[in-house]
C-alpha positions as CSV (number, residue, x, y, z in Angstrom):
1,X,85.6,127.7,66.7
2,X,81.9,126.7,65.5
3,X,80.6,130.2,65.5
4,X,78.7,132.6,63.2
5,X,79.0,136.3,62.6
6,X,75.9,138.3,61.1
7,X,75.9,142.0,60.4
8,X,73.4,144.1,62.2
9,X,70.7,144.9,59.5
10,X,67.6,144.2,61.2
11,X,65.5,144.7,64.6
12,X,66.8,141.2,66.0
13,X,70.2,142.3,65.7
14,X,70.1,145.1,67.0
15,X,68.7,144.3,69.8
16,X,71.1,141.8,70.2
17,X,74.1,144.0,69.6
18,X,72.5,146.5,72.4
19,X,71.7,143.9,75.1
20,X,74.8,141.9,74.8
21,X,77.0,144.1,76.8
22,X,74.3,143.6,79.7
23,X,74.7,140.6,79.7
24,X,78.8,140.5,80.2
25,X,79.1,143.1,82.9
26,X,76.3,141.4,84.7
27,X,78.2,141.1,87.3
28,X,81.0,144.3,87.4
29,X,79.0,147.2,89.7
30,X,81.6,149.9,88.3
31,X,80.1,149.6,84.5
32,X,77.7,151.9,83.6
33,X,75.6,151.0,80.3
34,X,75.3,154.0,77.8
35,X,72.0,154.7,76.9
36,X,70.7,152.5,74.3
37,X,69.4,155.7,72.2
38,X,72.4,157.4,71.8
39,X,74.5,154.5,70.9
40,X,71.8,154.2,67.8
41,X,71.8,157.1,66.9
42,X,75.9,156.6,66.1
43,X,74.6,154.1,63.2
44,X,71.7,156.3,61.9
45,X,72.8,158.2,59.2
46,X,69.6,160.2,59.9
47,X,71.3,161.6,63.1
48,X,75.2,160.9,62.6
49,X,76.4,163.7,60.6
50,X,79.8,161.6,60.4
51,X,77.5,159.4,57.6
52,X,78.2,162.6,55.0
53,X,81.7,161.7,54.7
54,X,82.1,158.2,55.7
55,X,80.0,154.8,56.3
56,X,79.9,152.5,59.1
57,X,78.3,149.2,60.1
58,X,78.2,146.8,62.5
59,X,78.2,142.7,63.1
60,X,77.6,140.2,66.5
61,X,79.0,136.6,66.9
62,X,77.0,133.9,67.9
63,X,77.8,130.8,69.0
64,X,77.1,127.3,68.3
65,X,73.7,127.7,70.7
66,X,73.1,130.7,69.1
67,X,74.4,132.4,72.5
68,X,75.8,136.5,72.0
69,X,79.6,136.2,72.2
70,X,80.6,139.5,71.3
71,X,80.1,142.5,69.0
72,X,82.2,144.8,66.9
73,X,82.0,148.2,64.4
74,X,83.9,149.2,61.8
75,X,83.5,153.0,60.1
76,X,85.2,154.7,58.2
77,X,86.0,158.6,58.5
78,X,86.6,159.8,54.7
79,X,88.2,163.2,56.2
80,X,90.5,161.7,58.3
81,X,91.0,158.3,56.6
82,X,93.3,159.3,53.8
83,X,95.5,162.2,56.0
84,X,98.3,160.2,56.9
85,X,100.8,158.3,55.2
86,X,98.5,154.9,55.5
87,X,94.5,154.6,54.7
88,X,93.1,154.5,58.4
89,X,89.4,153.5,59.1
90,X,88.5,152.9,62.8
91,X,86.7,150.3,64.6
92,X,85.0,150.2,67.9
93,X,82.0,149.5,70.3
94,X,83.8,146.3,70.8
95,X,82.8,144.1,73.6
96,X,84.1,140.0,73.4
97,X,83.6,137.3,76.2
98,X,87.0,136.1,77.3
99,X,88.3,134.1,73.7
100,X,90.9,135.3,71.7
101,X,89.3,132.7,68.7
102,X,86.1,134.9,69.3
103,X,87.9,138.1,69.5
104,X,90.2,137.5,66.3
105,X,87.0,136.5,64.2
106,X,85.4,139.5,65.1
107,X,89.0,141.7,64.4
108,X,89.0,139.8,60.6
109,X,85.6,140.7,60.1
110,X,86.5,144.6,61.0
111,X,89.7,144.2,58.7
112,X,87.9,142.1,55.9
113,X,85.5,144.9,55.6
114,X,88.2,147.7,55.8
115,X,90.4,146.7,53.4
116,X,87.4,146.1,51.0
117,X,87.1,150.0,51.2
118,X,90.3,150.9,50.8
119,X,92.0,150.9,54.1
120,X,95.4,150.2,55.5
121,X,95.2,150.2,59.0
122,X,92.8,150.7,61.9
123,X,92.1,152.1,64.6
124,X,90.5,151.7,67.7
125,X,88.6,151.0,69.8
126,X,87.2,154.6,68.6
127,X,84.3,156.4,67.9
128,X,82.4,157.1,64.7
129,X,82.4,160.8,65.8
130,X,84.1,162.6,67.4
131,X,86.5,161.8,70.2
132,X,85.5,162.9,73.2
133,X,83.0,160.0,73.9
134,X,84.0,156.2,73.5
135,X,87.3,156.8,72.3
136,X,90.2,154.0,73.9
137,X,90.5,150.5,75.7
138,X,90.6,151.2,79.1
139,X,93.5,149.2,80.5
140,X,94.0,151.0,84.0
141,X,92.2,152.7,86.6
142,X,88.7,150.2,86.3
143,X,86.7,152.8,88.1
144,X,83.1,153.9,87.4
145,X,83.8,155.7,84.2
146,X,82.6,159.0,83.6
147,X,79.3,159.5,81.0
148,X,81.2,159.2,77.4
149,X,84.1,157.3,78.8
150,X,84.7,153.4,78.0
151,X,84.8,151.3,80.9
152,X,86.3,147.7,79.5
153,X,87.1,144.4,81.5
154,X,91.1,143.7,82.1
155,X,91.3,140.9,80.0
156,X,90.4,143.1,76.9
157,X,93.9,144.1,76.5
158,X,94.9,141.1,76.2
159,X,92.7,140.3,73.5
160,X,93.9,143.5,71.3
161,X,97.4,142.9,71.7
162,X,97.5,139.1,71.1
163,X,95.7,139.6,67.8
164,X,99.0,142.6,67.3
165,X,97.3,145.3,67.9
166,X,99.7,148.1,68.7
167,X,99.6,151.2,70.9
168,X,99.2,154.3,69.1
169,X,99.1,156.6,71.9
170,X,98.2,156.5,75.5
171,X,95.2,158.9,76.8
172,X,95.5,159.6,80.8
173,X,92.2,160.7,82.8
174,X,92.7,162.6,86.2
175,X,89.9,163.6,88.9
176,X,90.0,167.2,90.6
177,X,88.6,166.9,94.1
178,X,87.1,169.7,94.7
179,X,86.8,169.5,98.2
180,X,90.3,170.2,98.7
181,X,92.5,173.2,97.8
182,X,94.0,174.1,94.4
183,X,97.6,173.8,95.0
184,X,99.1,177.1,96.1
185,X,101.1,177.7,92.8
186,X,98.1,176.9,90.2
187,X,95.7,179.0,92.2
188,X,98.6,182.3,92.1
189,X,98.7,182.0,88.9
190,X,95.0,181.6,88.1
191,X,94.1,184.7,90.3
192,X,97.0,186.3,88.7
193,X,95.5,186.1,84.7
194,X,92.6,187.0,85.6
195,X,93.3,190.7,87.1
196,X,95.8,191.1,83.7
197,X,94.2,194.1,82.0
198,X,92.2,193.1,78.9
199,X,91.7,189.6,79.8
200,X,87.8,188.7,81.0
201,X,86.2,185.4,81.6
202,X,82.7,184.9,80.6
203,X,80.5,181.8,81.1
204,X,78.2,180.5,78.6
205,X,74.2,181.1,78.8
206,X,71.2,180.3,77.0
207,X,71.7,183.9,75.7
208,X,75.1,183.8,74.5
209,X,75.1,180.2,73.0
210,X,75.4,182.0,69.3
211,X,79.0,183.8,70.3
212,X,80.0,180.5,72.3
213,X,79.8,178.9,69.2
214,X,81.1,180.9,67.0
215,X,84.4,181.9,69.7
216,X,83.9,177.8,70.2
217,X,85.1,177.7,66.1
218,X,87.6,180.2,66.3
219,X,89.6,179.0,69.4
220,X,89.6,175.2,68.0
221,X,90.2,175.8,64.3
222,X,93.1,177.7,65.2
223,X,94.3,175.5,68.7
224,X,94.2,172.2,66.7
225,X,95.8,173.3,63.7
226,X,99.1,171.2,64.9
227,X,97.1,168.2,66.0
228,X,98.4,164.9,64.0
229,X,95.7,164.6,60.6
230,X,93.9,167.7,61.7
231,X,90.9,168.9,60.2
232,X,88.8,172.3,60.8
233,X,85.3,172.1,62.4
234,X,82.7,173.8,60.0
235,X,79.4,175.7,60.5
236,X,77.3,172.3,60.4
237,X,79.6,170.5,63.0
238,X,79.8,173.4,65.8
239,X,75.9,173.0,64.8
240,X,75.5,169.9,66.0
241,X,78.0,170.7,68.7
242,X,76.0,172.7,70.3
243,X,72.6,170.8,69.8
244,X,74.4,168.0,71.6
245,X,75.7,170.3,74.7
246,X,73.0,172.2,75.3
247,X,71.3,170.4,77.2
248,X,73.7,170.1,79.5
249,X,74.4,173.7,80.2
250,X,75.2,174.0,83.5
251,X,77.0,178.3,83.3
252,X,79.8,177.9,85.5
253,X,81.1,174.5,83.6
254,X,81.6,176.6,80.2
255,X,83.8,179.7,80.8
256,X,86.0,181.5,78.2
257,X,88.5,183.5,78.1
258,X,88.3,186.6,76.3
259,X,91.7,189.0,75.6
260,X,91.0,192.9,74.1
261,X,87.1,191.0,73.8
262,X,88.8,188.3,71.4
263,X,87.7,184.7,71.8
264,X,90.9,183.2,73.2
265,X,90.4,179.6,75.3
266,X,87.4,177.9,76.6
267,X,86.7,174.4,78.6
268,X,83.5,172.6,77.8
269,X,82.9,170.5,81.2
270,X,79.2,168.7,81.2
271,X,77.7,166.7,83.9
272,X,78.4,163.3,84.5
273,X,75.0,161.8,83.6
274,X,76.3,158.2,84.1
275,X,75.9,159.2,88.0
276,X,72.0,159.2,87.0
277,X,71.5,157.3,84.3
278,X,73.2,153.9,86.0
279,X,70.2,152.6,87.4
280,X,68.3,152.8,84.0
281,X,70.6,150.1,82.4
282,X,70.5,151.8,79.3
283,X,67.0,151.7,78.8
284,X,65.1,154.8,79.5
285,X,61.3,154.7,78.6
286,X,59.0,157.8,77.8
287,X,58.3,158.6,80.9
288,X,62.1,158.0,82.5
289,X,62.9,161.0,79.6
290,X,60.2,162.7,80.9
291,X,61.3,163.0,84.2
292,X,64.5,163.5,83.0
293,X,63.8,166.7,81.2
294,X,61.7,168.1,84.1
295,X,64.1,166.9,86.9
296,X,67.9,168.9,84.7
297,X,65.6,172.1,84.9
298,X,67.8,175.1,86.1
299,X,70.9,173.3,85.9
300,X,69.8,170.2,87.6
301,X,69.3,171.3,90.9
302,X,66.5,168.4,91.2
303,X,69.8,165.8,90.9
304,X,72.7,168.2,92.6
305,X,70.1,169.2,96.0
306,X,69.7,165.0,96.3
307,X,73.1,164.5,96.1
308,X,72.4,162.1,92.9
309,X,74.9,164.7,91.3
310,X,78.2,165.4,92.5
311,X,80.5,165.3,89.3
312,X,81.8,166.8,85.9
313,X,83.4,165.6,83.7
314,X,85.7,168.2,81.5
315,X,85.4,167.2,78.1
316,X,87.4,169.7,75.8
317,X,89.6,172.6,76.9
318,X,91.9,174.8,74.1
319,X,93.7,177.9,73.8
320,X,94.8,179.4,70.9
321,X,98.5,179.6,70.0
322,X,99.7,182.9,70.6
323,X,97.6,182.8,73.9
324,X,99.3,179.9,75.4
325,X,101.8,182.0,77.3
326,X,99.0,184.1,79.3
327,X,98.4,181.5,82.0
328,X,94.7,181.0,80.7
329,X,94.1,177.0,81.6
330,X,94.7,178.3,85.3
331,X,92.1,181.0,84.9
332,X,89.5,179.6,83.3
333,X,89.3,176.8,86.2
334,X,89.3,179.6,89.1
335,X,86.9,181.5,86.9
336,X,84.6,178.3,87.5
337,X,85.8,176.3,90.4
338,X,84.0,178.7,93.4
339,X,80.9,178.3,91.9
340,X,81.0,174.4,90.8
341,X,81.4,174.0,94.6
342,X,78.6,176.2,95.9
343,X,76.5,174.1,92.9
344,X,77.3,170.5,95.5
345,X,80.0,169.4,92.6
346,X,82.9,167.7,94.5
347,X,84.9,166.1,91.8
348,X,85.9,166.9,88.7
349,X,87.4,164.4,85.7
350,X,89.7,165.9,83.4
351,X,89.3,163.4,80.2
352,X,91.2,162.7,78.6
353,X,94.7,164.2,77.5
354,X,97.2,162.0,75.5
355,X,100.6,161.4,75.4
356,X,101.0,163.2,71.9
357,X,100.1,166.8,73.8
358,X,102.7,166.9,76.4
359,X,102.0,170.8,77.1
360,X,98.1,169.9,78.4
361,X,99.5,167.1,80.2
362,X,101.5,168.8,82.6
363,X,98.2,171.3,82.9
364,X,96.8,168.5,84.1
365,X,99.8,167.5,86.9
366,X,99.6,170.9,88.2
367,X,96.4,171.3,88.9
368,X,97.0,168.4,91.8
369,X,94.4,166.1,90.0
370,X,95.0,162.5,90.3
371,X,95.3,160.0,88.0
372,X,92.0,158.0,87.7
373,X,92.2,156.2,84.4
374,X,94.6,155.2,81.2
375,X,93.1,154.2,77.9
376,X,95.3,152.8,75.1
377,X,94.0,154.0,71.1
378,X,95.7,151.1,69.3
379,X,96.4,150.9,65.6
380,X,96.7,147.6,63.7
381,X,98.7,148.1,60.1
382,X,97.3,145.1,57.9
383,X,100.5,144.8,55.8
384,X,103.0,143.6,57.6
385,X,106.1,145.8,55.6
386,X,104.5,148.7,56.2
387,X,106.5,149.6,59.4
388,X,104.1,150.9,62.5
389,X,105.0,154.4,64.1
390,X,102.9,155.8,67.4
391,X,101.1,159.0,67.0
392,X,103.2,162.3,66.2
393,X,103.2,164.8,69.3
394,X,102.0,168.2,69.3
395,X,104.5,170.8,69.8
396,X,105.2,172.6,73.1
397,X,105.2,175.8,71.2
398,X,104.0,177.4,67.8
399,X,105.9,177.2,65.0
400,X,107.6,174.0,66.5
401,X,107.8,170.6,64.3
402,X,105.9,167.8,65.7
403,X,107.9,164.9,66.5
């Protein structure tokens, strides 16, 4: 194939790497195009705090008429990289027109660089960050995606699995209409929890960020612990955590729970911006911020009293282990769910929950919520003895051995 890749170093390229995904879903109404500024600011190590402990960069492929014919990343995560039992670095932000030659040029490029630093394996498509935003191939359910969730054309898995690309677990998204009824079991038990002495539910607000934060810490340092290649979140990340959520705060989409006043579960839910930012195609100017920032005043009643507005999008939810018997999930969602309604919200995406965590997955089926999409986080193991095996599951209860 007479084609050329070049790694993003300058203004030209990046450009190019930002416009070319434009460009291929031209024509596919349900793909909504992240804004341009927050996909830079993944590769700035000015703003990426993931640049302390790891490295990422970037390349396009052009063709013999110098036409865009796809893009990739590679980064490399220095926390997680070296966890398991194989060196994994990541790649992602991949986007390819419909050529496995182009595709598998721009996979050996990833690798080339990879290995060059040490790695095994990689991942991906994933995020340099963390992985509740651009994280999987979708591969079912080609809906509008939800802001921070990949929409991808069908014939991309195709082009990951041909080049032997395996899947290393499966991540399932569901929708909550809120329109309709709880089912009668999950709402019982929701109602239940909450009246349980010693157990309260609080929602987050400007004036509490400070103990959201620090009960945000506490509940996922200790709820994680059994995730596969788990690492704790520090001072500096729930820092940046909260810089990034803020400005989303809408009260009634951030409860925790509290038992005897200890932090002991929380959802993060934020609003799905892609319903607004869509017509902006990525590109939003001074004055399109501007009006922005005026317009998400008191929890964005400008966009929710329009009807522009209608969706969340439930980003994070935990409870710590020797909580998980109290029925919490269940009353954390009543604690919140009245409220989202009287706001105009009418759907909810849960997103995403994967195969490895089968106790938040059948959360997820009794809450009535159906399915809306499937991503697939492959792994590719450059050495072909070294045998492939899918992510590890969490287990159903503490003290357990994953599988």
């Amino acid at each position: 194939m007479n084609s050329l890749i070049k790694e993003v170093i300058d203004s030209q390229s990046r450009k190019a790497f930002l416009d070319f995904p434009r460009q291929l879903y031209a024509n596919t109404p349900e793909w909504v195009c992240p804004p341009d500024l927050e996909i830079e600011q993944i590769f700035n190590p000015k703003k990426n705090v993931f640049f302390q402990h790891g490295k990422a960069t970037r390349w396009i492929l052009k063709g013999k008429e110098n036409q865009i014919l796809g893009r990739i990343a590679a980064f490399i995560n220095e926390k997680k990289a070296f966890q398991g039992p194989i060196k994994t670095g990541g790649i992602g932000f991949f986007e390819c027109v419909d050529n496995q030659d182009a595709a598998d040029q721009l996979f050996d490029t990833a690798k080339t660089w990879l290995e060059k630093h040490g790695m095994e394996a990689m991942d991906g498509p994933v995020n340099f960050g963390e992985n509740d935003r651009y994280w999987g191939l979708m591969v079912e359910g080609f809906e509008q995606p939800a802001f921070g969730m990949p929409f991808h054309l069908p014939y991309y898995q195709k082009l990951f699995e041909d080049y032997g690309f395996k899947v290393f677990f499966r991540q399932v998204s569901k929708e909550l209409d809120l329109t309709e009824p709880l089912p009668e079991r999950f709402q019982k038990i929701g109602e239940w929890v909450r009246q349980k002495e010693g157990v309260k539910f609080i929602h987050a607000n400007r004036d509490n960020i400070p103990f959201f934060a620090e009960g945000f810490k506490t509940i996922y340092n200790d709820a994680w612990q059994f995730h596969e290649n788990f690492t704790p979140v520090n001072d500096e990340q729930v820092k940046q955590i909260v810089k990034d959520f803020k400005p989303l705060l809408i009260s009634c989409f951030m409860p925790m729970a509290l038992v005897n006043d200890e932090p002991a579960a929380f959802i993060v839910c934020i609003p799905d911006l892609n319903q607004i930012f869509k017509p902006l195609q990525g590109k939003l100017n001074l004055m399109d911020k501007l009006q922005f920032l005026w317009r998400k005043r008191n929890e964005f009643v400008w966009y929710r009293k329009r009807g522009i507005l209608t969706r969340g999008r439930v980003v994070i939810m935990g409870v710590r282990p020797r909580f998980q018997k109290y029925g919490l999930e269940s009353g954390l969602i009543i604690s919140s769910i009245h409220e989202a309604r009287e706001l105009g919200f009418q759907k909810i995406e849960l997103s995403w929950v994967g195969d490895f965590n089968p106790k938040m997955q059948r959360l997820l089926s009794a809450t009535g919520a159906r399915q809306s999409a499937v991503h697939h986080t492959y792994r590719y193991v450059f050495d072909e003895d070294i045998s492939f095996e899918r992510s590890g599951q969490i287990p159903m209860e503490r003290g357990e051995k994953a599988q």
